[in-house]
VOGU-3710 file (C-alpha; in Angstrom, 3 decimals, decimal comma):
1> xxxxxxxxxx> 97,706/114,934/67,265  101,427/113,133/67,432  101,559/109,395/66,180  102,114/106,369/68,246  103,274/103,235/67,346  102,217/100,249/66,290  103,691/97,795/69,550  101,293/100,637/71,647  98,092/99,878/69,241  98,455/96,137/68,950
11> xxxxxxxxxx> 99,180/96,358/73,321  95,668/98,107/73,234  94,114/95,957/71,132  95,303/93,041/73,544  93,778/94,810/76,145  90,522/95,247/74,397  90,258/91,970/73,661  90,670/91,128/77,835  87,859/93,721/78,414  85,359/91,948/75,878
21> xxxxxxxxxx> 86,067/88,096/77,523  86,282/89,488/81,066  83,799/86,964/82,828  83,386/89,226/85,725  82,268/92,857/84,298  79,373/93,953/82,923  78,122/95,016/80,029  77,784/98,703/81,271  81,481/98,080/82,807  82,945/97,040/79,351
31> xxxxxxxxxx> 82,030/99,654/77,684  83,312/102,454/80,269  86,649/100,355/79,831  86,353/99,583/76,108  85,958/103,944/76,111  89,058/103,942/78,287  91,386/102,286/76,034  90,125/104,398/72,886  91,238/107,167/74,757  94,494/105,898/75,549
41> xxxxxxxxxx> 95,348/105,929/71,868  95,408/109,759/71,621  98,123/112,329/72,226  97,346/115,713/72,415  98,574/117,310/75,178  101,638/119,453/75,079  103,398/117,612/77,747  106,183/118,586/80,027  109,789/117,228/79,586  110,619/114,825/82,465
51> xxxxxxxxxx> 106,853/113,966/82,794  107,266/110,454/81,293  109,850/109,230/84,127  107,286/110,208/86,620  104,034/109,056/85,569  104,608/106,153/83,176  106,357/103,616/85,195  105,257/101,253/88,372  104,325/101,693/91,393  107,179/101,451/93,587
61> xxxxxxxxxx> 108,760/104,299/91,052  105,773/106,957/90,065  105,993/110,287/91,527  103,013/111,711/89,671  100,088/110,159/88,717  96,970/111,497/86,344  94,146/108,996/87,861  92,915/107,745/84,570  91,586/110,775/83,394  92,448/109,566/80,174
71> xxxxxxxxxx> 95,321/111,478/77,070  92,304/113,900/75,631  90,419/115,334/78,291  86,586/115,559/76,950  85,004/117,269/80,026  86,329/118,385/83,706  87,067/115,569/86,258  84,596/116,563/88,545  81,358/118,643/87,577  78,892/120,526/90,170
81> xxxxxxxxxx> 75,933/121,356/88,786  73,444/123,615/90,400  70,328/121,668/90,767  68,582/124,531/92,760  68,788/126,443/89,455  66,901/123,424/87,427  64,106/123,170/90,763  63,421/126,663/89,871  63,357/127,064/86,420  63,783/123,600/84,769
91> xxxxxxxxxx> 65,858/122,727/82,378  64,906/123,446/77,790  67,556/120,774/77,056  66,239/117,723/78,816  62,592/118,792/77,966  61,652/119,328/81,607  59,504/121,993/83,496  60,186/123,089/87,018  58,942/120,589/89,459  56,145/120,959/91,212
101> xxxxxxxxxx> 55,475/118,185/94,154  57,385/115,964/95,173  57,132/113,223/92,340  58,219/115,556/89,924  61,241/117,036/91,856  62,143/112,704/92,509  61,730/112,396/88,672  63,242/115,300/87,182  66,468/114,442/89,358  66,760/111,128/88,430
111> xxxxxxxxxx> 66,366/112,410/84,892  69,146/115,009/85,000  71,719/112,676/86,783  71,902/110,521/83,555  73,399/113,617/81,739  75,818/114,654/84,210  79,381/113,553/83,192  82,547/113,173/84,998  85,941/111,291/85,391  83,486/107,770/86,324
121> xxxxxxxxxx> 80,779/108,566/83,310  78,512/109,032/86,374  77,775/112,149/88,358  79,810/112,898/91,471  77,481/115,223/92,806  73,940/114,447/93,222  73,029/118,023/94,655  72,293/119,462/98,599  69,395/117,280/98,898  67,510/118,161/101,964
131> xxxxxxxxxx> 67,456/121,735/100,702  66,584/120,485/97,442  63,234/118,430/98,335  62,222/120,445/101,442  59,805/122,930/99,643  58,260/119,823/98,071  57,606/118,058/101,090  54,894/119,865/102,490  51,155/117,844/101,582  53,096/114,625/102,014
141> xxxxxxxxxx> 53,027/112,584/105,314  56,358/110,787/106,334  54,968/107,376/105,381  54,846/108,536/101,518  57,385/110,809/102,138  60,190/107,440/102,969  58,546/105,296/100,538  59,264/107,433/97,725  62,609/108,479/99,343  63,198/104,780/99,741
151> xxxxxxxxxx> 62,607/104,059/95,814  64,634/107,373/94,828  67,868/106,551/96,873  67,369/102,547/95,528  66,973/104,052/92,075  70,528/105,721/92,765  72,323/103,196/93,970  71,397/100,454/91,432  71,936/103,141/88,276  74,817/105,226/89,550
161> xxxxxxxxxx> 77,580/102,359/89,234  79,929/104,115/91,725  79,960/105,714/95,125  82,024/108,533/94,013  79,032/110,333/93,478  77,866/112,240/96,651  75,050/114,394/98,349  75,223/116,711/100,800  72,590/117,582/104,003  72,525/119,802/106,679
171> xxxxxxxxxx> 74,343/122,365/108,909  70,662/122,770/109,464  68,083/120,206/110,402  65,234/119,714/107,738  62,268/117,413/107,736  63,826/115,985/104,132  67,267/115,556/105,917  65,517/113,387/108,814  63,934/111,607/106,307  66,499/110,766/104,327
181> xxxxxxxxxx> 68,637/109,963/107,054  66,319/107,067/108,199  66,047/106,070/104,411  69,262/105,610/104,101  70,151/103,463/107,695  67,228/101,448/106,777  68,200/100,642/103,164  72,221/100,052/104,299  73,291/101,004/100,287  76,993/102,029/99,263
191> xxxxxxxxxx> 75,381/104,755/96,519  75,501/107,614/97,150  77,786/108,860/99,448  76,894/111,434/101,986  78,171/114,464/103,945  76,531/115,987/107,011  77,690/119,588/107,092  78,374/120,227/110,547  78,676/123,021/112,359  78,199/122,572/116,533
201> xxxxxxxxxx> 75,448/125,970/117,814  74,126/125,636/114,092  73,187/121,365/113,733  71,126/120,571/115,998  72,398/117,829/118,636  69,512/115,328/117,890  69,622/116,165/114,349  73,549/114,943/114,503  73,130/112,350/116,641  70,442/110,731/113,755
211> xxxxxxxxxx> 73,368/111,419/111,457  75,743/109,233/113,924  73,150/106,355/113,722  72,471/106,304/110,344  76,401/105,875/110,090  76,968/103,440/112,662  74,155/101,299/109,599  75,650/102,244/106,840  78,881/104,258/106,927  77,181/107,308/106,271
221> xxxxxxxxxx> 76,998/110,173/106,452  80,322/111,871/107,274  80,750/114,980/108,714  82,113/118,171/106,993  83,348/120,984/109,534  81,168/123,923/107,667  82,494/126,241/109,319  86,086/125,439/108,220  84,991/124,666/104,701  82,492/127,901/104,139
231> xxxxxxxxxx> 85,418/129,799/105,532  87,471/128,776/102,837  85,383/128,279/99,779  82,594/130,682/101,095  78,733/129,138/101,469  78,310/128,184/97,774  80,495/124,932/98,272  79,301/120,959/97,814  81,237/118,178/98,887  81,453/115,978/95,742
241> xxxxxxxxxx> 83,230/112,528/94,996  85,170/111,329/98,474  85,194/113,699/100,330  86,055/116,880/97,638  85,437/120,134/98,866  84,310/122,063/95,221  82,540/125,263/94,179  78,972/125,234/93,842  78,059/125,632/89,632  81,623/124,525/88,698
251> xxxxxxxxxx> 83,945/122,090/89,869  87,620/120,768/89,169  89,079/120,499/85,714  91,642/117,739/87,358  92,944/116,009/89,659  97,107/114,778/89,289  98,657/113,369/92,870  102,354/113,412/94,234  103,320/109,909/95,912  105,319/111,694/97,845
261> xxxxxxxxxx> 107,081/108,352/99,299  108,646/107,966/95,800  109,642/110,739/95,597  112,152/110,741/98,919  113,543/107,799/97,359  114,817/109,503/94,747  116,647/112,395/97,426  119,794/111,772/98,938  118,863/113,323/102,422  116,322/115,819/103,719
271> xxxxxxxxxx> 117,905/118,634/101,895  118,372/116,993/99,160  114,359/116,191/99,253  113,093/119,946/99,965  115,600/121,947/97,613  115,600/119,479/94,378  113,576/116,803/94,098  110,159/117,683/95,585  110,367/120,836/93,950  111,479/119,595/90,718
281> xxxxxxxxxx> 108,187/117,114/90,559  106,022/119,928/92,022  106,417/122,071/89,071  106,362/119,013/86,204  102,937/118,243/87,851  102,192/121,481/87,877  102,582/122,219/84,206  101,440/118,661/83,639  97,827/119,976/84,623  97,741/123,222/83,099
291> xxxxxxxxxx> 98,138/121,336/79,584  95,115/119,534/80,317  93,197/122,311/81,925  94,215/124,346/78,714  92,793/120,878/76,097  90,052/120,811/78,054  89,260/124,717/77,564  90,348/125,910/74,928  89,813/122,434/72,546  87,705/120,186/73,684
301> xxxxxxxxxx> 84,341/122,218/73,182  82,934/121,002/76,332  81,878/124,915/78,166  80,694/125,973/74,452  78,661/123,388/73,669  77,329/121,120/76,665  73,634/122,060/77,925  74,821/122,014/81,704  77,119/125,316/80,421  74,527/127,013/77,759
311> xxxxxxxxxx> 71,787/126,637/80,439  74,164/128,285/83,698  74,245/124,867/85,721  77,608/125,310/85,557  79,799/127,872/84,771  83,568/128,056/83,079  84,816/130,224/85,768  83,845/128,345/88,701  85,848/125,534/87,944  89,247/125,159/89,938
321> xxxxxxxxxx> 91,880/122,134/89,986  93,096/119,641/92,675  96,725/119,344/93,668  96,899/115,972/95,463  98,908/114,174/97,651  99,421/110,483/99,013  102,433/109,144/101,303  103,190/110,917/103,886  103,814/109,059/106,295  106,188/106,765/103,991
331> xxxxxxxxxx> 108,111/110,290/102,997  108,343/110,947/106,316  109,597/107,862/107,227  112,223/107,136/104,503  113,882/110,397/105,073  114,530/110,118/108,590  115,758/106,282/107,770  118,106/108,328/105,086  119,757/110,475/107,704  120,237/107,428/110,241
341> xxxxxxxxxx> 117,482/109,439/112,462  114,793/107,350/114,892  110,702/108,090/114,560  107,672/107,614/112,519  105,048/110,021/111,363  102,230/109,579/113,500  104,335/108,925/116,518  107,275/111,217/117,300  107,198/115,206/117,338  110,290/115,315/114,873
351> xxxxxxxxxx> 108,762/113,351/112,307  105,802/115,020/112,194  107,215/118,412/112,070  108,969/117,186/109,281  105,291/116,392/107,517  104,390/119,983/108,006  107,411/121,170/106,810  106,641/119,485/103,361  103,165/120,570/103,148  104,392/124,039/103,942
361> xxxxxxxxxx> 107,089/123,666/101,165  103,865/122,325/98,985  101,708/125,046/99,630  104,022/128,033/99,109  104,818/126,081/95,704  100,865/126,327/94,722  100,363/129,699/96,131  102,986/131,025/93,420  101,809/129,014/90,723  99,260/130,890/88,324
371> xxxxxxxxxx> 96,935/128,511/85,868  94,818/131,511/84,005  91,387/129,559/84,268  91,413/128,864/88,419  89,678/132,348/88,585  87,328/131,330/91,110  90,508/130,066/93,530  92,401/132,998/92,778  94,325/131,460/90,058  95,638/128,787/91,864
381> xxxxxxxxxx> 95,151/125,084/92,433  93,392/123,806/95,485  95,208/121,047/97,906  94,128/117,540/98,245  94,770/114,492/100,327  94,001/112,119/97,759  92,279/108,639/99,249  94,870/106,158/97,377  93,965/103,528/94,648  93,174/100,162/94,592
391> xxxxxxxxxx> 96,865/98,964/93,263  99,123/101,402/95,780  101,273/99,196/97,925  102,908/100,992/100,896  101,201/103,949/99,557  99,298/106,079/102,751  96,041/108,143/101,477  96,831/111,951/102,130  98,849/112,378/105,417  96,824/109,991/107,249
401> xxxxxxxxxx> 98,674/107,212/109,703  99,221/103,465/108,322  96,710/101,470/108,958  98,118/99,180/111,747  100,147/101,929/113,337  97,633/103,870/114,815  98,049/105,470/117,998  96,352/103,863/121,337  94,528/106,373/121,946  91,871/108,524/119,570
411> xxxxxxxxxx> 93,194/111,967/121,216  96,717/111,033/119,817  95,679/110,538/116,589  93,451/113,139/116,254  96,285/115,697/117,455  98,424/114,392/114,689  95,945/114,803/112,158  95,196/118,255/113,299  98,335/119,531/112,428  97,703/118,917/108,949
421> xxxxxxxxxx> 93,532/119,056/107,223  94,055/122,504/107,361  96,010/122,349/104,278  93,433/120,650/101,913  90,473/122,515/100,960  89,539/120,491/97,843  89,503/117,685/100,707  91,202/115,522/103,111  89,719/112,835/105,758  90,035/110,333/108,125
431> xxxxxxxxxx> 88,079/106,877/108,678  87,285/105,234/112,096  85,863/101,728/112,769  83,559/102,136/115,895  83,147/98,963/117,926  79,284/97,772/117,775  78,461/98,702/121,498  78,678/102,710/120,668  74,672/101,997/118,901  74,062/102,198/122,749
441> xxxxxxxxxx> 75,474/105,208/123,544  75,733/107,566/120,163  76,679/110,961/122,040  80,458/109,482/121,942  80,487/109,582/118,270  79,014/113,434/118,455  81,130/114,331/121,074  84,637/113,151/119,074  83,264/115,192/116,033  82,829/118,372/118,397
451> xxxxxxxxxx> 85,838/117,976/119,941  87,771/117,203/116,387  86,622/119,704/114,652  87,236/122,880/117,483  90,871/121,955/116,489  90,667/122,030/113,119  90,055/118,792/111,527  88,207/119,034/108,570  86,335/115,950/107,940  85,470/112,593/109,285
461> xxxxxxxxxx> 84,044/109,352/108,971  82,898/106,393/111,254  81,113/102,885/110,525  80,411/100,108/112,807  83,142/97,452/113,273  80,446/95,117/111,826  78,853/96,998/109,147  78,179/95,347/105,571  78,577/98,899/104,132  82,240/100,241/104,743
471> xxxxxxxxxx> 84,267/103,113/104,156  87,459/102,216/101,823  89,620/105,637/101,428  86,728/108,085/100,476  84,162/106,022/98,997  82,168/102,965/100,214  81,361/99,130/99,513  79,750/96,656/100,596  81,984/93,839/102,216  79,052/91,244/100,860
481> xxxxxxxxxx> 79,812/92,682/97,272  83,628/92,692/97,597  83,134/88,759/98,461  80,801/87,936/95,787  83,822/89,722/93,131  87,011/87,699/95,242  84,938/84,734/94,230  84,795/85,703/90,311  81,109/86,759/90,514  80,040/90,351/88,517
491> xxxxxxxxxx> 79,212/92,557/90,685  76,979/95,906/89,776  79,483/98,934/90,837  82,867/99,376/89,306  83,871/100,672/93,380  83,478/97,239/94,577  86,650/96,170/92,716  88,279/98,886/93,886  87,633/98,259/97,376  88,280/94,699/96,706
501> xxxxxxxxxx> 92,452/96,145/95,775  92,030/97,927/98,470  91,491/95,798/101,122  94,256/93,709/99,989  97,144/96,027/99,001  95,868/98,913/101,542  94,766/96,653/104,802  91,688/98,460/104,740  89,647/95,693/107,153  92,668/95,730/109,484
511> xxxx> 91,908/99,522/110,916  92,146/99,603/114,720  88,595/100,014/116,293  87,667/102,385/118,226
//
């Protein structure tokens, strides 16, 4: 452990002090924070040279950023616990037998969720639910059946203090995912998230369209193409967090992201972009996450001694990492400006030929780089369009279009996209605002989510133009909530702030509607 200063301890102390007078966070809030800032004290990774220039500077400068997953990694950013293996057989730690109705399957999730850590203190995967709480269901009429639905999902969102914690339904219809599906449009909450695995000849057509509804209330669920996805990460994959595609019993030790825009500003010209400098920060993040996947295996204790490892919920060599991505379109952008050329991503051929040229340069970088402890990705990293941050100005999520620049038409922008989700398995998505009149007529929603995802996009997500609940980057808030916090009110879930950023530095309100 290397020594800091005394300037850095007395700056955290500051900052401490902020956290325990802030008028508008909670107690629960403070002391994820307070946590925060005892971490930041420690140095134990063996760092990269160069890495500081990247990562510890502002905004308008960073090329690499670590998402505040703290200097001493204590467990994996993301963990995906099998809960089919604790419905079966229980779980010795927790003190908990095998479920056996419905009540006791409610419970004993509810339970396990408190002990399920990740990069929020919360868990970011709440399990396949439908599959989950089918065998239970039988004996129960749908009256009892939604009212204890109801209270589980309510239990969620007022404990979980995020909505980057997620549960997955479908490709198949169940009686639980019906349920739940009208639970959730009734109830209009921002926890959890939720993912409709889709896959058109295997989800049924009224099943999806009760998906679409429930969405058009409450900005969920989105829909996964399973097909793409299972493909990719074979059938034993969640969709955790945003929108992160993970493996099933594992998950990701980290996730670092390239702001890609930055990082053109530092290049002379588009060669001087694809031969020095993008490479140069690819391989400094690179080596920037294998020190922390190495802390967090070989140091930390975490697969040795926590009860979600000892018991097989999860499992060392099912864990991965995410290589992520924002700016695009500003990268795009600022080169072309660099070499006097005309276009924008999102609207001219050339410019978004460049794009994929970069995410081809990208990939071919991660499929040569080897971390030891990616086993179950074939030793490498997995792609990611991360969704952006609250403080990124003129900072694109993933390769998505600016909001405001959106082409006219849907087609158009769907066509751009589909030249690049194939890239991401760990996760990449785009966000539509539907205007209120499609509640009339649902099938559109179903039929852009056929047609999308027979050429290749990956995943998408649509709420109604006036829906409390919304859809920020990859996670959602309520618009009533993000008031209540503009107006210096606490507010339960740490997300709403985030949104709250978001909707100011990213525009996110201003999205055309389609």
């Amino acid at each position: 452990m290397r020594d800091i200063s005394m300037e850095r301890v007395n700056a955290t102390r500051e900052q401490i002090l902020e956290i325990i007078k802030s008028p508008t966070l909670t107690h629960e809030q403070k002391l994820t924070n307070l946590a925060n800032q005892a971490d930041s004290l420690m140095e134990v990774l063996d760092l990269p040279e160069g890495l500081d220039e990247l990562l510890n500077t502002d905004i308008e400068t960073k090329c690499i950023c670590d998402l505040s997953e703290g200097h001493a990694p204590v467990r994996p950013r993301y963990i995906v616990p099998d809960y089919a293996k604790f419905m079966k057989e229980g779980c010795s730690f927790l003190q908990l037998p095998p479920p056996t109705d419905l009540l006791e399957a409610l419970n004993g999730l509810l339970i396990f969720y408190k002990h399920v850590p990740s990069v929020t203190n919360y868990p970011v995967y709440v399990g396949q639910l439908d599959e989950l709480l089918e065998p239970f269901m039988d004996g129960v009429d749908d009256e009892q059946a939604k009212k204890l639905l109801k209270m589980f999902m309510t239990h969620v969102d007022r404990t979980v203090l995020d909505s980057f914690s997620h549960a997955d339904i479908g490709p198949k219809a169940t009686r639980a995912g019906r349920l739940l599906l009208e639970v959730e449009a009734e109830l209009e909450n921002a926890v959890p998230n939720l993912t409709l695995k889709y896959e058109e000849g295997v989800t049924d057509d009224d099943f999806a369209l009760a998906a679409v509804n429930c969405a058009l209330h409450s900005a969920k669920p989105s829909f996964a193409n399973h097909a793409m996805f299972k493909k990719e990460l074979t059938e034993n994959y969640v969709i955790a967090s945003c929108y992160n595609g993970l493996p099933l019993g594992g998950g990701s030790y980290t996730l670092c992201r390239l702001i890609l825009g930055n990082i053109a500003k530092r290049a002379k010209n588009i060669q001087d972009f694809k031969e020095n400098q993008l490479p140069y920060v690819l391989d400094i993040m690179a080596r920037y996450m294998d020190a922390r996947i190495k802390f967090e295996v070989e140091e930390s204790g975490f697969f040795e001694n926590n009860f979600l490892a000892k018991e097989g919920f999860i499992h060392r060599d099912r864990f991965t990492a995410m290589f992520g991505m924002v700016g695009m379109a500003e990268c795009v952008n600022i080169l072309l400006e660099k070499e006097g050329r005309e276009g924008s991503f999102g609207h001219d051929k050339a410019a978004d030929d460049l794009g994929v040229e970069i995410m081809e340069i990208i990939k071919d970088f991660n499929d040569h780089h080897v971390n030891p402890y990616c086993e179950v990705t074939g030793g490498h990293f997995l792609l990611h369009a991360q969704v952006g941050l609250a403080d990124d100005v003129n900072v694109t999520p993933g390769t998505r279009i600016p909001i405001g620049e959106e082409p006219e038409e849907l087609v158009d922008q769907l066509l751009v996209l589909s030249r690049f989700h194939k890239y991401f398995p760990s996760g990449t998505g785009d966000i539509f605002p539907i205007d209120v009149t499609v509640h009339k007529n649902p099938e559109f929603v179903l039929d852009i989510v056929k047609g999308a995802f027979r050429k290749d996009l990956r995943y998408l997500s649509f709420y109604s133009s006036d829906s409390d609940v919304i859809r920020v980057t990859g996670y959602l808030v309520k618009r009533s909530e993000m008031e209540k916090l503009d107006q210096g009110k606490a507010v339960l879930q740490n997300t709403t702030g985030l949104g709250l950023g978001a909707s100011k530095n990213g525009h996110i309100l201003e999205r055309k509607v389609r």
